[in-house]
C-alpha angles and dihedrals in degrees: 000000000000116000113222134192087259087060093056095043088053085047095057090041091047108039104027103032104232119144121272084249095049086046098055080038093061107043093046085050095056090030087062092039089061084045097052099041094053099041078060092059094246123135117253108224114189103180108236102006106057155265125292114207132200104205127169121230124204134238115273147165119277137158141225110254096208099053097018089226109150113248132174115240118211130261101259150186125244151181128233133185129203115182125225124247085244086061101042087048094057096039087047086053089241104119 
């Protein structure tokens, strides 16, 4: 199963009893304030869950898969995830 935006927003909605407005309010607002807080260059910490990191990478060389023909793909910004041990564990069914 894939959780969308639209899941969290029902969850909200379900289980806490905010307004469907509120709801949407409140996931595009968190959702902007991870945005936000990457595109700075911070760190995003989320106790028990993980650590989101925006790292530059820097320009190399690449190729077109169709042709074959050498390119050079652009430095660029990314995103990683590490998960935290709290995380692992319950994914790993070891709580």
């Amino acid at each position: 199963m894939t959780c969308k935006k639209d899941d969290f927003v029902r969850s909200l909605y379900d289980k806490v009893g905010l307004s469907k407005g509120q709801s949407v309010e409140t996931v595009e607002s968190l959702l902007n304030i991870m945005k936000e807080t990457l595109a700075s260059g911070e760190e995003l910490v989320i106790s028990g869950f993980g650590k989101f990191i925006a790292r530059s990478k820097a320009q190399r060389r690449g190729r077109n898969p169709s042709s074959g023909e050498a390119l050079m793909l652009d430095a660029r910004r990314v995103v990683r995830f590490r998960s935290s041990p709290v995380l692992v564990n319950k994914i790993n069914g070891k709580t």
